[in-house]
C-alpha positions as CSV (number, residue, x, y, z in Angstrom):
1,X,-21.7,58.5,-42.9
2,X,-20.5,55.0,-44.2
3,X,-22.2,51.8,-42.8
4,X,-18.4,51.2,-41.2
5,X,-18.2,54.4,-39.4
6,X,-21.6,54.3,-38.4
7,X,-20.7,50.8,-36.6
8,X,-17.2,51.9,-35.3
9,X,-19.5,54.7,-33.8
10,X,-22.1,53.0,-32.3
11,X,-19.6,49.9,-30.6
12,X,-17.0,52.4,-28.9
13,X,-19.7,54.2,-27.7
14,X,-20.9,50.7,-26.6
15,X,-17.6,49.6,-24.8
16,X,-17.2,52.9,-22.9
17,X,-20.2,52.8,-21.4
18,X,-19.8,49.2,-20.2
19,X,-19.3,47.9,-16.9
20,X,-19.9,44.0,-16.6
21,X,-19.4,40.9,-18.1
22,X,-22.4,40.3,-19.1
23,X,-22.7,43.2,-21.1
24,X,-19.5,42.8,-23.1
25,X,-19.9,39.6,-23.8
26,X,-23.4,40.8,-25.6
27,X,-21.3,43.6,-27.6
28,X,-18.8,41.0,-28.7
29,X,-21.8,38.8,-29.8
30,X,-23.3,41.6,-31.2
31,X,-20.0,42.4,-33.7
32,X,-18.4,38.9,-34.2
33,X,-21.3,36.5,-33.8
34,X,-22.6,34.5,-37.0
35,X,-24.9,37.3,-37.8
36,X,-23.0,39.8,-36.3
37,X,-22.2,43.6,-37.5
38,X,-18.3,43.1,-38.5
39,X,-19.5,39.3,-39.8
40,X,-22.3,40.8,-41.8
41,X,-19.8,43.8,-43.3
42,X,-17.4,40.6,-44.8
43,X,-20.5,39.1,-46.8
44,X,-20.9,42.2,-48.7
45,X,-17.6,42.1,-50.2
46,X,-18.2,39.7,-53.0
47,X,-20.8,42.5,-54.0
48,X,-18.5,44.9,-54.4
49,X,-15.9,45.8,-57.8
50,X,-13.1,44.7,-58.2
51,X,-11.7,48.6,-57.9
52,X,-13.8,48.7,-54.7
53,X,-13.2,44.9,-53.2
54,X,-9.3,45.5,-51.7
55,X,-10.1,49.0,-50.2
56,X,-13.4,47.5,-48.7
57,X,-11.7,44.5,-47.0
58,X,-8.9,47.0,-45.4
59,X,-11.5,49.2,-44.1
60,X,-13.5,46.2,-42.4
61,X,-10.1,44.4,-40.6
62,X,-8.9,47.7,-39.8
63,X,-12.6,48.5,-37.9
64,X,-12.1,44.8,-36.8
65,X,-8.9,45.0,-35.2
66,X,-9.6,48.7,-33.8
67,X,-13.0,47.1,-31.7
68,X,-11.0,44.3,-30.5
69,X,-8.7,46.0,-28.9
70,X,-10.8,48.3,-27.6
71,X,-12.6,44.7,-26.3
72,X,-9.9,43.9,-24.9
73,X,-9.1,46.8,-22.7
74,X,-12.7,47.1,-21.5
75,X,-12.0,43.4,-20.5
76,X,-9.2,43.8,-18.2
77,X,-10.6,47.0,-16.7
78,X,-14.0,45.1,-15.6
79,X,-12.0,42.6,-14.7
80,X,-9.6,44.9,-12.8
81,X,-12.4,47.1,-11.0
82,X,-14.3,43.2,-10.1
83,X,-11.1,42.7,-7.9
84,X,-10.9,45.9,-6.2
85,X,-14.2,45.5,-5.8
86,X,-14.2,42.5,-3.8
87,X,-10.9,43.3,-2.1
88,X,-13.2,46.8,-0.5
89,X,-16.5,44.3,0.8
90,X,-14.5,40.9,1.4
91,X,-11.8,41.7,3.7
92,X,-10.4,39.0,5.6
93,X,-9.6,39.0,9.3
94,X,-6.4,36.7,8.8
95,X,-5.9,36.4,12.8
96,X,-9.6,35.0,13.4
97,X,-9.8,30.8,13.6
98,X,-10.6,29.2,10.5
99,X,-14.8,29.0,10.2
100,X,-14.7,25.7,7.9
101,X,-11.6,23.4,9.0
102,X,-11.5,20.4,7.2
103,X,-9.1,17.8,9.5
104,X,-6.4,15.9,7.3
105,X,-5.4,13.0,7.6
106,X,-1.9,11.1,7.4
107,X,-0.9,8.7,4.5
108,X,-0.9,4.9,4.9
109,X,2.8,4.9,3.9
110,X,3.7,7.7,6.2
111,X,1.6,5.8,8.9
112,X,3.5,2.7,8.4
113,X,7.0,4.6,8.0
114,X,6.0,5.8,11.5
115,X,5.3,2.2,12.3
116,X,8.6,0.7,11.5
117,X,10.7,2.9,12.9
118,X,8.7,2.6,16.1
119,X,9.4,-1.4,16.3
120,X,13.1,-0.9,15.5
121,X,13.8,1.6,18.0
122,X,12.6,-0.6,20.5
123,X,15.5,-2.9,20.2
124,X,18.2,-0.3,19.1
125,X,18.3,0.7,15.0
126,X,18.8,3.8,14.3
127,X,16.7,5.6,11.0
128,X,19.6,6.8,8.5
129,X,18.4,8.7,5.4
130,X,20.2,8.6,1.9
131,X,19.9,10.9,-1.2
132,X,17.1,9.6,-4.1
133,X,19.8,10.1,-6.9
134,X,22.5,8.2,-6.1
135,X,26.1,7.5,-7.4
136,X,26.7,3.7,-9.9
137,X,29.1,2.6,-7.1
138,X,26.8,2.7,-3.7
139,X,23.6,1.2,-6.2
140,X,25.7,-1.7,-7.8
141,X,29.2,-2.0,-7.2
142,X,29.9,-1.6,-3.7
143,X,26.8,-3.9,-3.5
144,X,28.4,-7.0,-5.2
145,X,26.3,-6.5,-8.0
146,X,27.6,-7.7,-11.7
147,X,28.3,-5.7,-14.2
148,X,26.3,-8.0,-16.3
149,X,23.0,-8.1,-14.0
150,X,19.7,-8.0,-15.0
151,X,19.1,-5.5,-12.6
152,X,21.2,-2.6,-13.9
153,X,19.5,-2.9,-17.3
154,X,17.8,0.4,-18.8
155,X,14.3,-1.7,-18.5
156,X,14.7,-1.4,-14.7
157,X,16.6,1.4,-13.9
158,X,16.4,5.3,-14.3
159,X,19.6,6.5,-15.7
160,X,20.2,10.4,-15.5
161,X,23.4,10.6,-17.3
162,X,24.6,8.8,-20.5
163,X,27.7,7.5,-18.6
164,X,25.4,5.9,-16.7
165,X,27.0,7.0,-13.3
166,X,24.5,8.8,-11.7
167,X,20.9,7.0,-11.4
168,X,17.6,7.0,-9.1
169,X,18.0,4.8,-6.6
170,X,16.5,1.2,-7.3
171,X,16.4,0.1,-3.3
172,X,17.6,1.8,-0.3
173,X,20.6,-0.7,0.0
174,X,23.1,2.0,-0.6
175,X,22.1,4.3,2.5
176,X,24.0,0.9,4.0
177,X,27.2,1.6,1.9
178,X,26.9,5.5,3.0
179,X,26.8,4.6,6.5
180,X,29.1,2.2,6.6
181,X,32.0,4.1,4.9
182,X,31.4,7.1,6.8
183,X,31.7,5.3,10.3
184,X,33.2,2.6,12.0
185,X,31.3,-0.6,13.5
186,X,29.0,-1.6,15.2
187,X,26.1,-0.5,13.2
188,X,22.2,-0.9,13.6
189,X,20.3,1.0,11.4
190,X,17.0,0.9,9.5
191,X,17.0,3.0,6.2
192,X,13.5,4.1,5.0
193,X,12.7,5.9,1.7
194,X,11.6,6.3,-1.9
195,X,12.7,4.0,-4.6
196,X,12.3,4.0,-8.4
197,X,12.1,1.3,-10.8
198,X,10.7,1.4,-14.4
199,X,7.5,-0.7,-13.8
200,X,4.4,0.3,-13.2
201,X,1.0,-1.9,-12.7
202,X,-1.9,-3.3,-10.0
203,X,1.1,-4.2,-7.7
204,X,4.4,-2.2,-8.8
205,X,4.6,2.1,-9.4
206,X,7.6,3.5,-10.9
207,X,8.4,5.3,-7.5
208,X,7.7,3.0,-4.6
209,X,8.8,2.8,-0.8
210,X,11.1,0.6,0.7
211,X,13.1,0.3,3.9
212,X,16.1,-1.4,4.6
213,X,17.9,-2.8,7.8
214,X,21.3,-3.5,8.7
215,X,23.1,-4.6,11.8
216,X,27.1,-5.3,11.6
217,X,28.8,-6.7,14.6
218,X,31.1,-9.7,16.2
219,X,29.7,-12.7,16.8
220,X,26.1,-11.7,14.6
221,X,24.9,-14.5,12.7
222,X,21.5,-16.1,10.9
223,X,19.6,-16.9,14.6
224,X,19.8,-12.5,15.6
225,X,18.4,-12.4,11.6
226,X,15.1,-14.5,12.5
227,X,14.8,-13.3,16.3
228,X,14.4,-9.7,15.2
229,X,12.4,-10.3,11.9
230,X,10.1,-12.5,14.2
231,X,9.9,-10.1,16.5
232,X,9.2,-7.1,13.9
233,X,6.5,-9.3,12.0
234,X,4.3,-9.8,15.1
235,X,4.5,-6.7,16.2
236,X,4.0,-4.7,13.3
237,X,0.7,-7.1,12.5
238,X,-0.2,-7.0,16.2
239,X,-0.5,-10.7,16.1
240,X,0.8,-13.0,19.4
241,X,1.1,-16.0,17.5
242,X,2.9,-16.3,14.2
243,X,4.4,-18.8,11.7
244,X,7.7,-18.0,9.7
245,X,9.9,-19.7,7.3
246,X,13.2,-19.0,5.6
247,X,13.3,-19.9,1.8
248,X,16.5,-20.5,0.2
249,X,17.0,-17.2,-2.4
250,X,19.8,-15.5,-4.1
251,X,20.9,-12.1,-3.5
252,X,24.2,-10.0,-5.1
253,X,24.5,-8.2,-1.4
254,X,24.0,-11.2,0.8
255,X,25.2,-14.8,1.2
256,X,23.3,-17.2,2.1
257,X,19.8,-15.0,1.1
258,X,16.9,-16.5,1.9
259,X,13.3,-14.8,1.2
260,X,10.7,-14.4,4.2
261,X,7.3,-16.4,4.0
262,X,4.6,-15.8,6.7
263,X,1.4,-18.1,7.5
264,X,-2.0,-16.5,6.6
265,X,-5.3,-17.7,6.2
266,X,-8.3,-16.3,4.4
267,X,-11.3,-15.5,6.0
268,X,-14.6,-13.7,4.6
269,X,-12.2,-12.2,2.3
270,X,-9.5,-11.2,4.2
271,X,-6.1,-11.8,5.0
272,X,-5.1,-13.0,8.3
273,X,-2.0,-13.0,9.2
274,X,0.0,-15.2,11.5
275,X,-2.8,-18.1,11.1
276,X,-3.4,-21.2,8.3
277,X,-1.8,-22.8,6.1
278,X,-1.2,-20.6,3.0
279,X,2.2,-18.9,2.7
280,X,2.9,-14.9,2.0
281,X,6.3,-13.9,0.9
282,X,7.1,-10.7,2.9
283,X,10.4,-9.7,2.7
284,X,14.3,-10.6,1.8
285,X,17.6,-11.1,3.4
286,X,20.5,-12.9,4.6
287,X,24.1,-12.2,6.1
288,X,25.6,-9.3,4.5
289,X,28.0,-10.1,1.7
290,X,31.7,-10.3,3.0
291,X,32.6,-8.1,-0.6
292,X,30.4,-5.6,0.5
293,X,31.9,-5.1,3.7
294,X,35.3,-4.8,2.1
295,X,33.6,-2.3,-0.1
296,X,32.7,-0.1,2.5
297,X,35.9,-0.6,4.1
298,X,34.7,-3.2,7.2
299,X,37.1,-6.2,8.5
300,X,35.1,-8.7,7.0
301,X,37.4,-11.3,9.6
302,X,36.4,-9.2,12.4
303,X,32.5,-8.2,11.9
304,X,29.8,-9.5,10.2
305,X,26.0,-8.8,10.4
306,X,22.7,-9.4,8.2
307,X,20.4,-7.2,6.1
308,X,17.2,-7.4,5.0
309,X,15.2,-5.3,2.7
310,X,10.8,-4.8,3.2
311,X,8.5,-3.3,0.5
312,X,6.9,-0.8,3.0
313,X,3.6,-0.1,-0.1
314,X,3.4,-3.8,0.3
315,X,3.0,-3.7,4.0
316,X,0.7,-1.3,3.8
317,X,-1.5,-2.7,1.4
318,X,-1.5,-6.7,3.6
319,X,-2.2,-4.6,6.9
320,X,-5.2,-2.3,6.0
321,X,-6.4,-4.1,3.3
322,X,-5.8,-2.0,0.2
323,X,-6.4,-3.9,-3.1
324,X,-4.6,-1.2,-5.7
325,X,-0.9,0.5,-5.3
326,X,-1.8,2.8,-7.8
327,X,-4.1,4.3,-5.6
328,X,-1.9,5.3,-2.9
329,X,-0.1,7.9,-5.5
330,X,-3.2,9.3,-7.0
331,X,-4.2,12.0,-4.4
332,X,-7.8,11.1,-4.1
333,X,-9.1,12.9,-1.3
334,X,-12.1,10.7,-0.8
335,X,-9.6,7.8,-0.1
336,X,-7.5,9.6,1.9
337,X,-10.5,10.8,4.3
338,X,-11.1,6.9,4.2
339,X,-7.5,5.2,4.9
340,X,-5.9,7.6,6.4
341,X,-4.5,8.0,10.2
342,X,-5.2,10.7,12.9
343,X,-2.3,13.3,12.8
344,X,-2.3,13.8,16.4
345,X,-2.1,9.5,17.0
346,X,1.6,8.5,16.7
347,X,2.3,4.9,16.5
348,X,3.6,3.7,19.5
349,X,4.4,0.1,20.6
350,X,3.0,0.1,24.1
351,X,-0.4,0.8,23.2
352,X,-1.1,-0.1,19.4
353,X,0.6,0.4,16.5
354,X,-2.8,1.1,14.5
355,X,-5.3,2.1,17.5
């Protein structure tokens, strides 16, 4: 018998008799290790005649090929029996209560979502949802917004078509234009969701939250806009006392804009809000844009109302004191178990927001 049938021999006997891992794994060293049988059985070619060299290699792949295979099925059937083993000795009781519950815990920007929309609908808004990939019309036109602006460059906006009609939404501003042409005024809404813009660093994400409000009526002007951001900045920060300005600002959607500045003060490291002497921009607005109320088909001589549009990450990060966006999309349990909120603790106004 030839060295080659001697091995082929031996190794299926081998394989047929094994019935672990372990074990196979030492056959497979055992045949196609560095000094291994089939390894061995290629150094002796050179030795060999020319005659006797091509015949020689055949016979060794063909013995090669044949005990990996038969590798191979040994493999799955260990692997196969390990499964049925386990599924004999570990059954599982599926209607007994978990042993090992591990609580979880809600997100910042969920918590703060939950927040918002507490405050508002304490003085009447209404949450109104819009879809993530929007229409060029509800994100730019309809919003007054140039066809020459900087803001529906390729460098700031995902574009999903080459026509450039369809688009991820850059802000929630056009869940305003949805409402608004599917109804008929008065409206009072707050519109929370995700936004995308291409930018991405310490402070900015390419998906990001935002939320936006809106209330059209007669009679509405600039003194409603402050009363009800003064009254949602207090209460979202829990503070009693709180100084706000309006900054002059320029907006395609609103006219006049102004941008939102809070006092704050630093102390052992921290923000406080609603005391000092330092300014915090926190948000933008103005009285909505009479073009975009003849957009989405309001009287602009009959009603007219303001807007305003809040970073919801960034709130998140002044109130609980979180130094990185980044980290708030990078599914770190550890800082989840650390910032995050009891499920079972809604936010509600009359007894703590954040309590």
């Amino acid at each position: 018998m030839s060295e080659i049938e001697k091995i082929k021999s031996e190794y299926i006997e081998k394989l047929n008799n094994c019935t672990n891992p372990d074990n196979l794994n030492q056959i497979k060293t055992e045949l196609f290790g560095k000094n291994g049988a089939i390894t061995n059985q290629f150094k002796f070619i050179g030795s060999k005649s020319e005659n006797d060299k091509k015949k020689f290699a055949s016979q060794i792949n063909d013995l090669k090929n044949l005990l990996q295979e038969k590798l191979d099925q040994v493999s799955k059937k260990i692997e196969i029996d390990e499964i049925n083993k386990k599924l004999e000795t570990e059954q599982v009781d599926v209607t007994l209560p978990e042993r090992t519950f591990r609580k979880g815990k809600i997100h910042p920007v969920s918590q703060v979502i939950d927040e918002i929309c507490s405050i508002f609908s304490e003085v009447g808004f209404s949450v109104a949802e819009g879809p993530d990939v929007e229409n060029e019309y509800n994100n730019f036109t309809a919003l007054n917004t140039p066809p020459n602006h900087p803001a529906r460059d390729m460098h700031d906006t995902f574009y999903l078509s080459d026509d450039k009609n369809l688009l991820l939404r850059t802000h929630t501003s056009p869940v305003q234009i949805r409402t608004m042409l599917k109804g008929k005024p008065p409206f009072k809404i707050i519109a929370p969701g995700r936004t995308y813009r291409c930018d991405s660093d310490q402070t900015h994400t390419p998906m990001f939250h935002q939320l936006e409000g809106l209330h059209i009526d007669k009679d509405i002007n600039m003194g409603h806009l402050k009363g009800c951001l003064n009254y949602f900045i207090k209460e979202f920060f829990e503070v009693k006392k709180l100084k706000m300005r309006f900054r002059p600002s320029h907006f395609p959607f609103t006219e006049p804009s102004v941008e939102v500045d809070i006092g704050y003060d630093l102390k052992d490291g921290e923000i406080v809000i609603g005391e000092g002497n330092k300014w915090l921009e926190i948000l933008g607005c103005g009285m909505v844009h009479p073009n975009v109320l003849i957009n989405s088909k309001v009287d602009p001589s009959k009603y007219q109302g303001f807007a305003f549009g809040i970073g919801i990450d960034r709130l998140a990060m002044l109130k609980y004191g979180i130094k990185d966006l980044r980290s708030f999309f990078e599914c770190n349990y550890k800082w989840l178990n650390h910032y995050g909120f009891d499920p079972i603790d809604v936010p509600t106004n009359y007894r703590g927001l954040s309590r």
